[in-house]
C-alpha positions in Angstrom: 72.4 125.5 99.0 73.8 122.5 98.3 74.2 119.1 100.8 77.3 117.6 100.9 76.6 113.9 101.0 78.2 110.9 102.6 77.6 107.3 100.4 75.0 108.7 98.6 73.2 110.0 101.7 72.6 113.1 103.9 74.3 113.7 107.7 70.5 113.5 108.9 69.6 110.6 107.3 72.9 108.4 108.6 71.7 109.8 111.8 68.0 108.8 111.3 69.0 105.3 110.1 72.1 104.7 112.5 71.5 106.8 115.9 74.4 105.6 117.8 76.6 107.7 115.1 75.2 110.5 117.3 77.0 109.7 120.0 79.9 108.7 117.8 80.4 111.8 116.2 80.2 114.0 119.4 82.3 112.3 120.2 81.9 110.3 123.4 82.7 107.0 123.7 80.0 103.9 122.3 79.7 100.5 122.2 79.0 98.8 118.8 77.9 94.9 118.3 78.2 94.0 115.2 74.7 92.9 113.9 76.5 90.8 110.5 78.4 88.5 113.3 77.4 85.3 112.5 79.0 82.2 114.3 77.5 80.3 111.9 79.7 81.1 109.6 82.9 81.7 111.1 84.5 79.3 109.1 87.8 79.9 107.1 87.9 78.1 104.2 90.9 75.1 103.6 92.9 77.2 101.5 92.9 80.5 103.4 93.6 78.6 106.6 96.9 76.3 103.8 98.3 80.2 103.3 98.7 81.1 106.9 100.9 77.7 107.3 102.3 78.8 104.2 102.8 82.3 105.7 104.6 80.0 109.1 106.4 78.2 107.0 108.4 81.3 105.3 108.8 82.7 108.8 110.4 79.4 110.1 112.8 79.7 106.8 113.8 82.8 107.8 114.4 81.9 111.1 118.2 81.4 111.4 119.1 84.8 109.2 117.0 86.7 111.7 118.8 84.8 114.4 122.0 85.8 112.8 121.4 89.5 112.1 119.0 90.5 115.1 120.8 88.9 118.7 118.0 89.9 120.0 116.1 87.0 118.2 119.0 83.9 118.7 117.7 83.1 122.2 114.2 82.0 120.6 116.5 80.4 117.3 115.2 83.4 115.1 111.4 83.5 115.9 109.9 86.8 115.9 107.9 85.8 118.6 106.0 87.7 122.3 105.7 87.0 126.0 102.0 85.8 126.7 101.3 86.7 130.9 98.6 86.5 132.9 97.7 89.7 134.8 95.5 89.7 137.9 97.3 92.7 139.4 96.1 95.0 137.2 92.7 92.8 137.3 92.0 93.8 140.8 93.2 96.9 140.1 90.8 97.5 137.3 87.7 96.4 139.4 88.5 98.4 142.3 88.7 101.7 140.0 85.4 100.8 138.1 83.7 99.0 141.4 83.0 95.5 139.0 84.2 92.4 139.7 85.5 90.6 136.4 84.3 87.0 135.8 86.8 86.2 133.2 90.6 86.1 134.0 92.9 88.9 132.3 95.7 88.2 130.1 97.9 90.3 128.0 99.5 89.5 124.3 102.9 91.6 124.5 103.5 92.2 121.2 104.8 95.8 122.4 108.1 93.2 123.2 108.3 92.0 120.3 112.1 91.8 119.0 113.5 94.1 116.4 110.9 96.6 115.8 109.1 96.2 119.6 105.2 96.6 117.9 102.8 94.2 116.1 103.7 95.4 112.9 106.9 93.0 113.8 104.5 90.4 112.6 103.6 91.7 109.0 105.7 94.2 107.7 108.7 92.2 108.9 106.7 89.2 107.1 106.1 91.1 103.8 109.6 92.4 103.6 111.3 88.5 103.9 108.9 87.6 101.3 109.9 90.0 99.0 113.3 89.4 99.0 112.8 85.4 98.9 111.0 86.2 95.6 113.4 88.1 94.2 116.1 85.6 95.6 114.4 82.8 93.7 113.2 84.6 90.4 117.8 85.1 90.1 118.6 81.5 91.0 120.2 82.9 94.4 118.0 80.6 96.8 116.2 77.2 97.1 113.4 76.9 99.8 115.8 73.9 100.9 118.9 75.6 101.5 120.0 77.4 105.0 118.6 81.2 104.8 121.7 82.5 106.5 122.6 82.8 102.9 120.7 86.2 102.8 123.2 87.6 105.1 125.9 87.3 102.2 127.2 90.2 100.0 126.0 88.9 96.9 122.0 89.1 98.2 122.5 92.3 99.5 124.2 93.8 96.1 121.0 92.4 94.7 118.8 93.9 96.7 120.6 97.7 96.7 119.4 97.8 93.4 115.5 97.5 94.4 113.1 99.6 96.4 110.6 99.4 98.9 108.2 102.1 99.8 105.1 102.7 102.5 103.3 104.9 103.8 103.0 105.0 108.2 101.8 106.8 111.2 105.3 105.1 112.8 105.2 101.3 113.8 104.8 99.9 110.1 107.4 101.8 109.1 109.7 100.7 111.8 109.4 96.8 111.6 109.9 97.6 107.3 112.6 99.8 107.6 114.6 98.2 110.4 114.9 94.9 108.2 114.5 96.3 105.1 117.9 98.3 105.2 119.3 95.3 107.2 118.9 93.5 103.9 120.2 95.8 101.8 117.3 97.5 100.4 116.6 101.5 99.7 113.3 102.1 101.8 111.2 105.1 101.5 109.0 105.1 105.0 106.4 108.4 103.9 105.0 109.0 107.0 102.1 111.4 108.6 102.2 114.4 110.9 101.3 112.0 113.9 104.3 110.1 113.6 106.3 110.4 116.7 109.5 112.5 116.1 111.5 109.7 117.9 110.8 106.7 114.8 112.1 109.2 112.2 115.0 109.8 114.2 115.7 106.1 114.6 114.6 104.9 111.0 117.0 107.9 109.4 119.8 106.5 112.1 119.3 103.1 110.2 119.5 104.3 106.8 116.0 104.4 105.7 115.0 107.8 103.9 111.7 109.3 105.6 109.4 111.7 103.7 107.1 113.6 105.9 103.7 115.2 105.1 101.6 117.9 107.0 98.3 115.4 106.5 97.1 112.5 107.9 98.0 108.9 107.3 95.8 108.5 104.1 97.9 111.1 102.3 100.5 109.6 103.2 100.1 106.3 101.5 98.3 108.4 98.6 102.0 109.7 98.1 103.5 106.8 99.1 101.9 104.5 96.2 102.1 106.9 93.4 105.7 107.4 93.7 106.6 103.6 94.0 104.4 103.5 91.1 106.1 105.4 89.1 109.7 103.4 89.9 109.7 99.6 88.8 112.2 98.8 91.1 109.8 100.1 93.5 107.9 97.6 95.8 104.8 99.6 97.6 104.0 97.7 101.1 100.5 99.0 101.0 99.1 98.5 104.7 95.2 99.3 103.2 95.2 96.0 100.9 98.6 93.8 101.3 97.2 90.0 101.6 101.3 89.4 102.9 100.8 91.9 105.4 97.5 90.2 106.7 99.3 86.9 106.7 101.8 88.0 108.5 99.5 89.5 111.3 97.6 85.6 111.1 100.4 83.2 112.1 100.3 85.0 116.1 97.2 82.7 116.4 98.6 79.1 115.9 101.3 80.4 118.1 98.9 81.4 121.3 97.4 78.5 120.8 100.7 76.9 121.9 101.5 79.4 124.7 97.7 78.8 126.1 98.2 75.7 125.9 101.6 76.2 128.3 99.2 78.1 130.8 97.0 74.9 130.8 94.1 77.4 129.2 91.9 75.6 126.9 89.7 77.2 124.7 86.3 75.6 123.7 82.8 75.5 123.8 82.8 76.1 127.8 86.1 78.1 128.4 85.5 81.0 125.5 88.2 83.7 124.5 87.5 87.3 124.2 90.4 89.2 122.7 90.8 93.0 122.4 92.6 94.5 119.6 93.2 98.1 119.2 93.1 98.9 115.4 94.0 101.6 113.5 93.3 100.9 109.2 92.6 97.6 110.5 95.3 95.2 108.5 97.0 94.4 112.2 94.2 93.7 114.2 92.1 91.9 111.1 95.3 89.8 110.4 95.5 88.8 114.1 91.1 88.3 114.7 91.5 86.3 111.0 93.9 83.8 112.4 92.2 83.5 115.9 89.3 82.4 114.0 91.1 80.2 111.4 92.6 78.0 114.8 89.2 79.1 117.5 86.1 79.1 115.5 82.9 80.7 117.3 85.1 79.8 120.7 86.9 83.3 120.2 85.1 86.7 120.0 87.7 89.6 118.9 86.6 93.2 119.7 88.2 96.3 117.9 89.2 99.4 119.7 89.5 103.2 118.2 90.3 106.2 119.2 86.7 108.1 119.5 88.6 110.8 117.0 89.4 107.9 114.6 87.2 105.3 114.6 87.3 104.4 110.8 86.7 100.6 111.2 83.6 101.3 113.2 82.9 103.9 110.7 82.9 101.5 107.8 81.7 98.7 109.2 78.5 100.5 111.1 77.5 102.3 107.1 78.6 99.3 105.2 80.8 101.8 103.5 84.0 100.7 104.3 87.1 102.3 103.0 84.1 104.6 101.1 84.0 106.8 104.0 86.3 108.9 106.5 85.9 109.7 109.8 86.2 113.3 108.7 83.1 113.1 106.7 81.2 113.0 109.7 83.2 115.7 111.8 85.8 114.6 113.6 89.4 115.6 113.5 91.7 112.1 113.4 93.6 113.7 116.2 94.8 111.3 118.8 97.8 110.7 121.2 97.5 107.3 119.7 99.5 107.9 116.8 99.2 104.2 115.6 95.5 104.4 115.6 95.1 108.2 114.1 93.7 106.4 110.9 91.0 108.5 108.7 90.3 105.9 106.3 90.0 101.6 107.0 91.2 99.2 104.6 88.8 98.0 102.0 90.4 94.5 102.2 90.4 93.8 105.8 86.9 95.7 106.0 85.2 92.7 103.4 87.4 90.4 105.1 86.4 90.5 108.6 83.1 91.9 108.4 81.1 88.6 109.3 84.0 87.5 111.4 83.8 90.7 114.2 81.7 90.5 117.3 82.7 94.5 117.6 84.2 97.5 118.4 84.4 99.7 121.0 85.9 103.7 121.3 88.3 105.3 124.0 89.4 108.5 124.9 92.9 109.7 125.2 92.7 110.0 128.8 91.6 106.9 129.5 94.5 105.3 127.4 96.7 107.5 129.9 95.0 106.1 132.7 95.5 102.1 132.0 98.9 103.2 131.1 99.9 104.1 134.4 97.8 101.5 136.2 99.9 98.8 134.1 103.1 100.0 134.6 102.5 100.5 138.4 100.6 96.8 138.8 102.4 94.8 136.4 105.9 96.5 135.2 104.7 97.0 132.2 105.0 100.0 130.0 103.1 100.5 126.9 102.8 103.2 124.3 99.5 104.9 124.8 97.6 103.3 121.6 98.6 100.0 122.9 96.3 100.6 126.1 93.4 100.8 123.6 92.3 97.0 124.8 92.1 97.4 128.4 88.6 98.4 128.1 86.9 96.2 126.2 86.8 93.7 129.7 85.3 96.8 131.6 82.3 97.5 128.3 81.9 93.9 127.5 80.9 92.6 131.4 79.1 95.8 132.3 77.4 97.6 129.4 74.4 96.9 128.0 75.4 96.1 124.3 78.4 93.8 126.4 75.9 92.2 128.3 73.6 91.3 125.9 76.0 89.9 123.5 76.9 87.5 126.5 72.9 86.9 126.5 72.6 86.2 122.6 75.5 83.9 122.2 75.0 82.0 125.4 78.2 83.3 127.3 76.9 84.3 130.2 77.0 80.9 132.3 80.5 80.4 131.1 82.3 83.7 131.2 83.9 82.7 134.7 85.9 79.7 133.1 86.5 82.6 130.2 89.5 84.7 129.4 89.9 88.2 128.6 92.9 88.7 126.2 94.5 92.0 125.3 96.7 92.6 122.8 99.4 94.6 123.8 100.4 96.4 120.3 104.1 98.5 121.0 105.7 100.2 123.9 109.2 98.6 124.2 111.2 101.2 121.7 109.6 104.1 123.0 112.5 105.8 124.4 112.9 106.2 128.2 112.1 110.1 128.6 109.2 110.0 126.0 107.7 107.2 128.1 108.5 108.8 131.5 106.5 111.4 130.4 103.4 109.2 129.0 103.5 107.3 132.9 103.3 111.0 134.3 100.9 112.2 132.3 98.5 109.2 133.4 99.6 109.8 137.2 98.4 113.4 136.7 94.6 111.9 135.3 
């Protein structure tokens, strides 16, 4: 009888050389540190760091066209940009459930608020789409980088783009931010999206004009089908979220802008008041883009966590084996089934994967019910309502100050003395467009756990 194997090895032998994939895979939920974290070499290099103000730049171009077609974005001048709050409600309310006391404060990243598409992915699919269209702009003598970008809103772009494409493949937030503007411009956008998609985002992104193409599979056939048919169109541009370099710098440009808002909140980040920011990640392009930037503006002063479902926890996955997009989560038994639609990811991005590998300090996995659980302690505390992937940070505070790969990452990197001055940050990922029934029922579900 014949062994299937995974990267070249058996099931017993990944268990043999990696034993916390035991626990992984039955699933409960672990706590990795990444062993190839090396503040040594946290470092971005000149020109890396030169594209994300590049990346800034565009955005700021685009400002007043956004500001014209979006009202919702004219009170910040067009700057796709989210509320950064400080909450020691849900602190307190955090310790008393788990009998701790925090040292670091608690802060939350609302990118759930973010205007037009109300997720992160209002950061780099709206980036990658704007970028798109000032190429195609250019390359037909339509646009200079110097003139006012309200221009795009004119008939003559939007003739120009109806006769292009875009296409990609989403579990649901992606495909909101690219087909809310991408039909705003004038485009055709195919949004192929997987069985975990909430039914809601179809509705609205076939109310706006974008054409959705469902499939019975999981995320990763999804994009499958999504690149081969742009493929096959050359009027077709394919957003892919597993490699796009656009999409990653799109995700990169929040950091320059915390820095600002901490910097409102008198919060200073250095050697002795250190950063520790959880991001909930699904194939990873969102969260990497974000950790990416945060180390491009913090150095070793910042120390981003990932957090996965414990049914999909690719990243982990392919970071843990070194195989990175090489391996599934379904190779090693578990289903990719999740509440947390945005995070129901099989497969991580190879690109992201090499990119951030050095760069991570580590990831951590939930359950369902826990995300249900922060979800109706947030909205009760703080007024604020999330989608239930969006919770996926809240326990990364909880695992890093209390568990014993948490505390001895403190130990190894000297935090320990220092976490008090320290903040915890979690990004908020979506919540605001989830319709008010559909959420009602999320907050009673966590009342009921």
């Amino acid at each position: 009888m014949k062994t299937n194997l995974i990267g070249g090895k058996s099931l017993e032998q990944w268990l043999v050389d990696y034993p916390l994939l035991k626990d992984l895979i039955e699933p409960i939920e672990i706590f990795w540190g990444n062993p190839q974290y090396d503040k040594s070499s946290c470092g971005i290099p000149i020109s890396e760091k030169e594209d994300i103000q590049d990346a800034s730049r565009r955005l700021e171009r685009f400002a007043p066209y956004l500001a014209e077609v979006f009202p919702e974005t004219a009170e910040s001048n067009g700057i796709i940009e989210s509320p950064l709050l400080s909450i020691q409600a849900m602190q307190k309310r955090m310790e008393e459930l788990e009998s701790i006391e925090l040292k670091g404060k608690l802060l939350i990243k609302c990118d759930s608020h973010l205007p037009i598409s109300g997720s992160i992915k209002a950061r780099g699919g709206i980036y990658e789409v704007l970028k798109h269209a000032e190429d195609i702009a250019i390359k037909h003598g339509l646009i200079d980088l110097t003139d006012n970008y309200k221009a795009f809103d004119g008939s003559d772009f939007k003739d120009l783009f109806s006769q292009y494409s875009i296409a990609v493949g989403s579990t649901g937030n992606l495909g909101l931010s690219i087909g809310i503007v991408g039909a705003q411009m004038g485009f055709k956008v195919t949004v192929h999206m997987s069985s975990d998609a909430k039914q809601w985002k179809k509705n609205l992104l076939r109310n706006k004009g974008v054409n959705v193409k469902e499939y019975a599979s999981d995320y990763s056939k999804a994009v499958e089908e999504g690149r081969s048919q742009a493929a096959a169109d050359p009027t077709c541009y394919f957003i892919d979220d597993e490699n796009s370099k656009d999409l990653f710098l799109g995700y990169a440009v929040a950091a320059s802008r915390l820095r600002k808002q901490l910097e409102g909140l008198k919060i200073t980040v250095d050697e002795n008041h250190p950063l520790f920011v959880y991001l909930p990640c699904g194939v990873g392009g969102g969260p990497g883009g974000v950790a990416y930037g945060l180390k491009a503006e913090f150095g070793d002063h910042v120390h981003c966590f990932f957090a996965e479902p414990t049914q999909s926890p690719c990243f982990l996955i392919g970071q843990m084996t070194g195989l990175y997009d090489s391996v599934s989560v379904q190779d090693f038994g578990l289903d990719n089934k999740t509440e947390a639609d945005g995070l129901a990811v099989g497969r991580p991005s190879r690109f992201v994967g090499r990119k951030m590998g050095h760069l991570l300090s580590g990831c951590y996995t939930i359950e369902d019910q826990r995300l249900y659980s922060f979800l109706h302690h947030l909205a009760v505390t703080e007024n604020l309502y999330l989608e239930p992937s969006a919770l996926a940070g809240f326990y990364g505070p909880i695992l890093l100050e209390n568990h014993p790969v948490g505390l001895n990452y403190l130990k190894e990197h000297n935090l320990e003395g220092i976490l008090r001055n320290g903040h915890h940050l979690i990004w908020g990922t979506g919540g605001n467009m989830v319709p008010h029934e559909i959420m009602e029922e999320y907050f009673n579900k966590g009342t009921r756990i």
